[in-house]
N, C-alpha and C positions, 0 to 999 in steps of 0.2 A: 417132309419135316426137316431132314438134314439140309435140302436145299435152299428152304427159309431159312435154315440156323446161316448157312454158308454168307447167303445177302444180309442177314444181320450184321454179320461180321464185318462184312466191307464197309456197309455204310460206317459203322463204327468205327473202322481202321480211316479213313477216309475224316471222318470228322475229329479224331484224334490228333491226325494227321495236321489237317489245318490246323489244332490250336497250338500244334508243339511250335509249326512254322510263325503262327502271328504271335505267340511267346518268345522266341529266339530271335525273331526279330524286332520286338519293344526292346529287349537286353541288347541287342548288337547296336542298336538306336541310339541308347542310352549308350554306349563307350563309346561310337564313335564319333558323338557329336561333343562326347565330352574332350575324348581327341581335337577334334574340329575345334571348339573355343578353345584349349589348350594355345593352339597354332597360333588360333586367329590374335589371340590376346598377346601372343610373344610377339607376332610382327605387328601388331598397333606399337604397342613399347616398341619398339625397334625405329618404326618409323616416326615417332615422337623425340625419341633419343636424337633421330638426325634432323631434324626440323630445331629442337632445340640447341642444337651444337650450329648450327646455320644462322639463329639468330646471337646468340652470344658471341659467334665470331665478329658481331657487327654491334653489339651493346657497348662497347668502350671507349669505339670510335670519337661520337662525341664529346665522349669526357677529357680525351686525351685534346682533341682541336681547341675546348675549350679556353686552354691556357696557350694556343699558339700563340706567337709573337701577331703575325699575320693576321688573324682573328681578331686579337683585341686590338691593334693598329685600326681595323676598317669599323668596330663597331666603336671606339671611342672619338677617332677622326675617319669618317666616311669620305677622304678624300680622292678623285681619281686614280693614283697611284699605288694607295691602298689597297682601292678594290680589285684593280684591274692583278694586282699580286696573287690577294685571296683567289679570284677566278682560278687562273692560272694551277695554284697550287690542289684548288678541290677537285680541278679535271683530272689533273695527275694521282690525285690518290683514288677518286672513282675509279679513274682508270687501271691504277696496277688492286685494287682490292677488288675491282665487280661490283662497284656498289651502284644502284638506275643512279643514283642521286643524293648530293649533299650540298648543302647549303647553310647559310648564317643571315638571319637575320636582327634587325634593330630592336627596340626595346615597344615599338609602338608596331609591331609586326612585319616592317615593308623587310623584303630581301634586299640582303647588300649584295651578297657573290652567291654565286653556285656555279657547282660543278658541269652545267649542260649549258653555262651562257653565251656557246654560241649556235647554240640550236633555237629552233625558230619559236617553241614553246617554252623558252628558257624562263624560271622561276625571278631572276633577277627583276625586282622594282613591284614584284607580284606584293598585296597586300595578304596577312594569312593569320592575323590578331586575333579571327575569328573561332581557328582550328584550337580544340581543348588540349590536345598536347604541348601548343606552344605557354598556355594560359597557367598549365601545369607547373611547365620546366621555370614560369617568371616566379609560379606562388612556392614552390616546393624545390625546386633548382632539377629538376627533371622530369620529364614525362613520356609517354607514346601512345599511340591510338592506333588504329586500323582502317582505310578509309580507303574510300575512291579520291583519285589527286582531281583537283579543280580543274588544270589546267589538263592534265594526261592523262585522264579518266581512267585511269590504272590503278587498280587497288594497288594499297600495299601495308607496311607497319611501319609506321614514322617515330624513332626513337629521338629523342629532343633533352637536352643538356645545358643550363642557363652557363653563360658565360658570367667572369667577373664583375663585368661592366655592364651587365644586365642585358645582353646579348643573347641569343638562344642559338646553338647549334642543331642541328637537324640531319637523321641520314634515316632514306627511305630504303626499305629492305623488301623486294617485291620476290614471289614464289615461282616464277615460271618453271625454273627449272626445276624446284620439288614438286611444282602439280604435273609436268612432264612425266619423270620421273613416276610417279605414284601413277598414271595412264599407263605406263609399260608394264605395271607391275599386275599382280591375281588382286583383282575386287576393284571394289570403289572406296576411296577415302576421302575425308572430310574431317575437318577439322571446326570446332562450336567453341562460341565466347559462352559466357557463363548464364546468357540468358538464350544457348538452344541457337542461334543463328549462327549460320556456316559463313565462313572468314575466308577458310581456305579448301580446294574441293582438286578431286581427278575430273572432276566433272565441273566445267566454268560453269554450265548453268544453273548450277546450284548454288552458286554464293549468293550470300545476302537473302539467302531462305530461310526463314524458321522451323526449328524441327519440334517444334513443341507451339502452345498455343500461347500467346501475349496476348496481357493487357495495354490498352490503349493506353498510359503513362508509359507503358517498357517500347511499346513497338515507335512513337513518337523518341522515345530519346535514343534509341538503336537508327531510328533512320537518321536525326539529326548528328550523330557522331558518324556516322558510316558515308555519309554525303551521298546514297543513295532515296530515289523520291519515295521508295514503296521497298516495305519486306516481304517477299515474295513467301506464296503459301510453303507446306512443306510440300519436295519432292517426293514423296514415296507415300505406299499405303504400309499404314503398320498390321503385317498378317499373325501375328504371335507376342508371346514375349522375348523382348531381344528377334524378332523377324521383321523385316520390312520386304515387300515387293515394288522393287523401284517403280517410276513411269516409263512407259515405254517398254515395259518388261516384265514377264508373266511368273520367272523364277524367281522364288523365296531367296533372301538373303539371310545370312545371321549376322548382325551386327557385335562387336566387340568394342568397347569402349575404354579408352585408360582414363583413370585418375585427373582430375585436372591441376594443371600446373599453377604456379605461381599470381600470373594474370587469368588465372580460370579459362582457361583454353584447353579444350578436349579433344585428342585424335580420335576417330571414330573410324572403325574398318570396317565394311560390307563383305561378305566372301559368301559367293551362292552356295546353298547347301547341295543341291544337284551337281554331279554326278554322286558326289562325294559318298553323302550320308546315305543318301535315296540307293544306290547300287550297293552300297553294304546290307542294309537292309535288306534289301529284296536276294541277293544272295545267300543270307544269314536263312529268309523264309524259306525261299525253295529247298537250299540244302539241308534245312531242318526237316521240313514236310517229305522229302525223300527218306531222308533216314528211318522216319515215324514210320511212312508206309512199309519200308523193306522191311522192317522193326516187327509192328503189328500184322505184317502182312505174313511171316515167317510162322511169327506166333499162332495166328489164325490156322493157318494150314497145316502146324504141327497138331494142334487141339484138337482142328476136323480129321483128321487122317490119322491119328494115330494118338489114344490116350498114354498108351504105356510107354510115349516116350517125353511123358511130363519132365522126368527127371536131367534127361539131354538137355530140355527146353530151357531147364530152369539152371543148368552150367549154363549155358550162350546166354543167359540174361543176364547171370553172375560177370560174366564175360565182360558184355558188352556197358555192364554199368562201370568197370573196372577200368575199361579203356575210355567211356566219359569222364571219370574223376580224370584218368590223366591228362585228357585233354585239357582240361578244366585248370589242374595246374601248371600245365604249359601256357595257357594263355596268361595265368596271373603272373608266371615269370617274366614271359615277354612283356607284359606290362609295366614290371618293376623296373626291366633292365631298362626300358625307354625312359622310364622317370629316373635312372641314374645318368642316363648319357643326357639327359635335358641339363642335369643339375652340371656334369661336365663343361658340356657346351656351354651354360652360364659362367662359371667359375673360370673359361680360358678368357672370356669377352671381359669379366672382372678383371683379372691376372692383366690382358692387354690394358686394358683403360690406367691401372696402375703402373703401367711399364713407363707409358709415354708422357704420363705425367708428369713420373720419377725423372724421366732422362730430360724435360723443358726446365723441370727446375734447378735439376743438376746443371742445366748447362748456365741460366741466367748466376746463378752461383759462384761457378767457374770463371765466367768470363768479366763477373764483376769484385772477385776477390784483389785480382791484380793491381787498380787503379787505387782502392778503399788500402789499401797497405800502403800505396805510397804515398795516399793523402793525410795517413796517419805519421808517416815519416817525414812529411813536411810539415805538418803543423808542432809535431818535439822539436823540430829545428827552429821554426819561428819564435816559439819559444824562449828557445835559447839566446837568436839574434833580439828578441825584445829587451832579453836582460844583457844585453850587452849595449843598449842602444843602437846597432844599424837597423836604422829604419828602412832603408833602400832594401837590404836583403829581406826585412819582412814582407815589404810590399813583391818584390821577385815572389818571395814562396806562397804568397795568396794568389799571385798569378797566376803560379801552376797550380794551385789548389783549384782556380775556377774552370783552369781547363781540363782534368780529372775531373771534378764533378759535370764536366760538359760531356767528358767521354763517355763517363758512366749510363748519364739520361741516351745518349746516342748509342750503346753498346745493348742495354735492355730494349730501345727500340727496335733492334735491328733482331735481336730474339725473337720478337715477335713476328717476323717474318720469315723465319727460317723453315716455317710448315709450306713456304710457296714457292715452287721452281723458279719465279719468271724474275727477269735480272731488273733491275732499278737502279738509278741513279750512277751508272758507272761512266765514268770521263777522265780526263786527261788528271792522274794526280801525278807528283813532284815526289822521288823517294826519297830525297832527301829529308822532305818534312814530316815522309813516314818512319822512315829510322828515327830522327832527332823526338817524336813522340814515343815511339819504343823505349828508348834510352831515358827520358824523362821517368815514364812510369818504374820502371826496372833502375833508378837512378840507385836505391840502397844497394841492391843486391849486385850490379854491378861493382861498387865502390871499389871490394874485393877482387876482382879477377879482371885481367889483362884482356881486356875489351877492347878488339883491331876491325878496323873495317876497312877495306880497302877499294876504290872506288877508279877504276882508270877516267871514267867520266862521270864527272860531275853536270847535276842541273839536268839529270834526268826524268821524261814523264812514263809515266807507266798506263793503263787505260783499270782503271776502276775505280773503287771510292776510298777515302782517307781511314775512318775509322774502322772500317770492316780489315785492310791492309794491315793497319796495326797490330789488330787483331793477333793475326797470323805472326805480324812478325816479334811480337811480345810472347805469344804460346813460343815459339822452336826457342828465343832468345831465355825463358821462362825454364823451361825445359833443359837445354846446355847447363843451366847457369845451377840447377840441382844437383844434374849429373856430373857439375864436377867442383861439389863442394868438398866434399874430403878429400883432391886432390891438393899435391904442396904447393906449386906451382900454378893456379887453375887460369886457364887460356880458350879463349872464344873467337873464334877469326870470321869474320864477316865477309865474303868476298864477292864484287861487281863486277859482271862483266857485260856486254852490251853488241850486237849487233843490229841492222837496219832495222829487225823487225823483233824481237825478242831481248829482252832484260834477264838474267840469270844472277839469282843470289843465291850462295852457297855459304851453309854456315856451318861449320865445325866445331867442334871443341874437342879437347885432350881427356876427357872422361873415361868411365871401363867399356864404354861404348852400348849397342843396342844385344840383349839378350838374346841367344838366336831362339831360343823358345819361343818367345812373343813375335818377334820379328816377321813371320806371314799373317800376323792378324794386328801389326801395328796401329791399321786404320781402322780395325773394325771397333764400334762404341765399347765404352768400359774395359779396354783390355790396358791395361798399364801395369811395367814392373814398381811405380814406384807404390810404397804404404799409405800415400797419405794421396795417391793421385785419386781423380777421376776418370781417365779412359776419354773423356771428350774433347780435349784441345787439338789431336791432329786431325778426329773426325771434321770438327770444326771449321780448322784451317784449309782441310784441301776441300771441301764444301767450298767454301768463299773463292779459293783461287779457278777454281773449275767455273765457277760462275762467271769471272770475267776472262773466261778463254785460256787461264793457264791454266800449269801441275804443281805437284809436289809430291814429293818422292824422296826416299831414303837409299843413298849411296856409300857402295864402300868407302871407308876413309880416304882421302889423299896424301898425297905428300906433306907432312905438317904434324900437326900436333895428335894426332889420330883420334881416338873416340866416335863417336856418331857422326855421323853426316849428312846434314838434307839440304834438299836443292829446290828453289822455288823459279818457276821460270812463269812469266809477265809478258802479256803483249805492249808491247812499246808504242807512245802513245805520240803524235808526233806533233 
């Protein structure tokens, strides 16, 4: 009899055993997969984030060529020298921005220029009247599509921009390097237009799939905008909800999908549940079903062997349930602490995105305050020479008004490019016509202060560009001319000096000179002694000189009127 009671027990122990383990593990199931989507959904946002920041880098484009001179030259007179200009200039900005391709074409579709026209598939004389983008940008003044190109059967996203003159500018934005990218990365991603077809994939052979079923009006107008002949079935079998098992592959995925953006385009992330979820579980079971057994197996053999030591039994049960609660809220803290460090980790990504934002607008700010002050100083003077009658001096001061507001359009250009190492446009410029624009802008605030520049040679070149030059030398000249306002006497010495292969200007002034507090973090962004500064104009400055091969640096005073001193040295351009 006891030996029946003994094999009741085990079975017993034994069948308790499994349900505590396939109960502990349906619970460890459920957290970790809820972990799991947690993840999966933070890096689709993530990688939608930078998919997005990739095409907006390239959304403007067109708007900005729009109003080129170049542009509206070739599309209102298509003549030779026109076009052969526009070429010219689309290669060069493909080229320093990355873009496969840009182009402009006429008002009846044909291209006039692009960017690839000396390639053997080049768009130039291509007719493309047909493509709904272009049809878009003539009815609405903008448009884009997503397509395979006619000629270079390359998908891509064709953003499109009407010109003045009823021109439409064009720039293809193709993904290689984000589907690259996303193949390096854990899972498979894909990206859906808002009728379920894949656009963009880790996987080429998935574009232009359907992930859902069309009907024959959706699947005819998807294939005629896509310039593909057929929508390819879907790739994957759906094994759950939110599960697909790709083809070619036996392991479950869970898919995570974000929100769809503005054009109804959806990132979509695959990330296998194996190892992940499946070894949680299965150790959540075994380790649960051991403990049941040690558990009831303890109990068992106390019961069988010995009644009178119920009371032992029932402390070690007290025990053991004392040390499950704890475990129990050990796991909910550690669960808590991760959803604080998630909310962390978000909050520094927030913090960054609002850093960099703050310092691009700070700097367009900064560097466009200078010019807007002295176009405001010249138009009180004009003014003045109106009521006085000299017409000659109004006409002078519109002149430097037009070319202030020329520098200004060319100074926020060049903002725009400061997120990119690579050097452009730099060639032989003349410093004398960079100083003499300095001095122009800074014309009021000089009026005051004994402004010397001293030049042993004259009709010198220097090797970079004109208005980034000025830049720099409007910030140091900007900067002296603060530091030595409350002086009685205030003095700013300009000096040139010049050998075979380097230009050196040094510029001083008689100010309280540089704080030595600030003075090891001079260059670093936002650090300035003055109240009303920014902290960005010498970042700025030696930015720009570093790029065309020079320095700039701050030197003890010299001999002269003391105060600060810094030295810009220039490769010399011959």
């Amino acid at each position: 009899m006891v030996r029946h009671s003994g094999k009741i027990a085990i079975v017993v122990a034994l069948a308790c055993a499994v349900a505590v383990g396939l109960i502990a593990g349906e619970v460890t199931r459920r957290v970790a997969l809820a972990r799991f989507e947690a993840r999966a959904m933070a890096d689709a946002r993530l990688r939608q984030a930078l998919m997005a920041s990739e095409i907006a880098r390239f959304r403007l484009l067109p708007r900005v060529l729009a109003d080129d001179r170049d542009v509206v030259a070739a599309v209102v007179r298509p003549e030779p020298g026109a076009v052969q200009r526009l070429n010219l200039k689309l290669e060069v900005l493909a080229r320093e921005l990355g873009a496969p391709v840009i182009y402009v074409m006429a008002r009846d579709g044909t291209t006039l220029g692009a960017s690839n026209w000396r390639q053997p598939n080049s768009f130039v004389g291509q007719a493309y009247g047909f493509r709904p983008y272009f049809r878009d940008a003539l009815r609405h003044g903008a448009g884009e599509q997503f397509a395979l190109g006619s000629v270079s059967r390359k998908p891509g996203l064709y953003l499109a921009t009407r010109t003045p003159h009823d021109g439409v500018v064009v720039v293809k934005l193709e993904f290689d390097l984000i589907e690259s990218q996303w193949r390096d990365a854990e899972g498979i991603t894909y990206v859906t237009d808002r009728n379920g077809v894949i656009l963009v994939s880790s996987r080429p052979r998935w574009r232009f799939a359907a992930t859902r079923p069309l009907s024959e009006l959706v699947r005819r107008a998807e294939e005629q905008t896509s310039g593909v002949s057929a929508i390819a079935r879907v790739p994957y079998r759906v094994s759950g909800p939110r599960e697909i098992v790709p083809d070619l592959d036996s392991r479950p995925y869970l898919v995570s999908t974000t929100a769809p953006d503005a054009a109804g385009w959806q990132v979509n992330l695959a990330l296998p549940l194996q190892p992940t979820v499946s070894s949680a579980v299965r150790m959540a079971q075994v380790g649960a079903g051991l403990i049941a057994l040690v558990l009831l197996g303890t109990a068992a053999i106390l019961v069988e062997r010995a009644r009178q030591r119920r009371t032992r039994t029932a402390q070690l049960e007290a025990a053991v349930a004392e040390r499950t609660a704890a475990l129990r809220s050990e796991i909910s803290e550690r669960a808590s602490a991760e959803a604080r460090a998630a909310q962390l980790r978000e909050g520094l990504r927030q913090a960054n995105r609002l850093a960099t934002l703050g310092q691009v607008t700070a700097s367009v700010a900064h560097e466009t305050a200078q010019p807007v002050a002295a176009i405001r100083s010249y138009a009180a003077t004009s003014a003045l020479l109106f009521d006085r009658g000299d017409a000659e001096g109004v006409r002078t001061n519109l002149t430097a008004i037009a070319r202030l507001a020329d520098r200004i359009g060319a100074v926020t250009a060049h903002l725009r490019g400061f997120a990119r190492k690579g050097a452009g446009g730099a060639g032989a410029v003349p410093l004398d016509a960079v100083i003499e624009g300095a001095r122009l802008i800074l014309k009021e605030k000089l009026s005051a202060i004994d402004f010397r520049v001293d030049c042993a040679e004259p009709g010198l070149l220097v090797r970079g560009e004109r208005v980034r030059l000025e830049q720099v030398v409007v910030n140091l000249i900007q900067n002296a001319a603060e530091a030595v306002a409350e002086v009685a006497d205030p003095v700013i010495r300009l000096t040139i000096a010049a050998d075979p292969h380097e230009v050196r200007l040094r510029l001083q002034d008689n100010g309280p000179g540089i704080d030595a507090g600030i003075a090891p973090q001079l260059f670093m962004p936002f650090v300035t002694s003055r109240p009303s500064g920014l902290g960005l104009g010498l970042v700025i400055a030696r930015d720009i000189v570093e790029e065309f091969g020079g320095t700039l640096a701050a030197l003890p005073p010299a001999d002269g009127p003391g105060g600060a001193c810094f030295e810009i040295v220039l490769v010399r351009a011959s």
